[in-house]
C-alpha positions as CSV (number, residue, x, y, z in Angstrom):
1,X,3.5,-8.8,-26.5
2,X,3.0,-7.1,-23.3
3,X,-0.3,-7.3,-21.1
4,X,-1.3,-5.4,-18.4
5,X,-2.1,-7.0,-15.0
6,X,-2.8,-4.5,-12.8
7,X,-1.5,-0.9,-11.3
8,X,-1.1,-1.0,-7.1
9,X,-2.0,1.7,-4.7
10,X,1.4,3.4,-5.3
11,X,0.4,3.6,-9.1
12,X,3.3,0.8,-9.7
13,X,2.2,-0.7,-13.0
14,X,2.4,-4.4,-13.6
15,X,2.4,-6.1,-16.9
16,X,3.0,-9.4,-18.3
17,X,4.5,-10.9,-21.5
18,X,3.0,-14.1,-23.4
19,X,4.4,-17.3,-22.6
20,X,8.0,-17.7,-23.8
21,X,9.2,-20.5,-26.0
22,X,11.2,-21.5,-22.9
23,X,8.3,-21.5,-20.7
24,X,9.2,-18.4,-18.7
25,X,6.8,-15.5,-18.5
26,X,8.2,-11.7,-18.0
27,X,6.8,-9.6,-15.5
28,X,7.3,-5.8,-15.6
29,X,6.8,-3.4,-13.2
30,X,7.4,0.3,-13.7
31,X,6.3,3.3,-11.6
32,X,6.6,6.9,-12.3
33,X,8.6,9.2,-10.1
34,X,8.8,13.1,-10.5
35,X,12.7,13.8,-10.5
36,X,13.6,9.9,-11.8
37,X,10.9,9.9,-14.4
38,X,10.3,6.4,-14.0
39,X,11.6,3.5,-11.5
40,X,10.8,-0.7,-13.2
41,X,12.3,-3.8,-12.4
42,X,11.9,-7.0,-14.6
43,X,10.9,-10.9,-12.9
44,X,11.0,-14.0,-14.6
45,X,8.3,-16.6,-13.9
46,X,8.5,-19.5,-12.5
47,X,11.8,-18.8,-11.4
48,X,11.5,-15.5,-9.7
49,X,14.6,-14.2,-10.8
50,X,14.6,-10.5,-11.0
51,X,16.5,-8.2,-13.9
52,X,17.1,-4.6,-14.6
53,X,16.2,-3.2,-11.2
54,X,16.3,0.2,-11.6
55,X,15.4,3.1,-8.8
56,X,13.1,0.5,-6.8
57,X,14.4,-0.4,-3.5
58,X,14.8,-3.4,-1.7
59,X,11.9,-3.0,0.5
60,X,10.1,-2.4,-2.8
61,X,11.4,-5.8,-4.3
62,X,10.5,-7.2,-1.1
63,X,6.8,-6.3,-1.5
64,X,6.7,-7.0,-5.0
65,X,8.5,-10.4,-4.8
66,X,5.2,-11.2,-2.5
67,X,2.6,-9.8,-4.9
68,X,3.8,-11.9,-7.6
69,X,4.5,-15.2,-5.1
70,X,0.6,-14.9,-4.8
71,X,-0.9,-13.7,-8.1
72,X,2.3,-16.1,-10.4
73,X,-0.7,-19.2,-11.1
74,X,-2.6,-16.6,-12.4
75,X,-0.1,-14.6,-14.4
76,X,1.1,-18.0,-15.6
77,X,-2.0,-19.0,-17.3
78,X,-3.2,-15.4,-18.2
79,X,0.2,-15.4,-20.3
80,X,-1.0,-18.5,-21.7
81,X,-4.6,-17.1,-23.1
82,X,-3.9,-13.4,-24.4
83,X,-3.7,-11.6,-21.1
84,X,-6.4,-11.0,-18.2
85,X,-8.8,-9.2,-20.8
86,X,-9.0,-12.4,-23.5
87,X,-9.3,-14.9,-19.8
88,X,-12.2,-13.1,-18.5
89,X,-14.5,-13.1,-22.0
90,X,-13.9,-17.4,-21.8
């Protein structure tokens, strides 16, 4: 199951998967783009290790490899509770 996380000012939307039995957490980020229909790139918490990067460019992965340094003890234990919706009616 997927979650939603948030969408940044560029309309990039970020979504997060349940914890894994391994303990890993996906992160997914996918923006829309008018001739590519859609750029996304995958990250694996805690490790940071990023799969399937497709149409984003490095300066993008740059930016997005800080989002997620700063918001990854959140995703973590939103992945752990049912997303950010299910954490904020505790």
């Amino acid at each position: 199951m997927m979650y939603p996380f948030m969408t940044l000012d560029d309309n990039t939307e970020v979504v997060h998967s349940e914890m894994l039995p391994d303990g890993r957490v996906k992160v997914y980020f996918e923006k829309p783009d008018a001739k590519d229909c859609f750029h996304s790139a995958v990250c694996y918490l805690p490790d940071y290790k990023w799969e399937d990067i497709n149409g984003f460019t490095p300066e993008e992965i740059a930016r997005y490899q800080e989002l997620v340094e700063s918001t990854a003890h959140l995703i973590l234990q939103f992945s752990k509770e049912g997303g950010v919706e299910n954490a904020a009616s505790f």
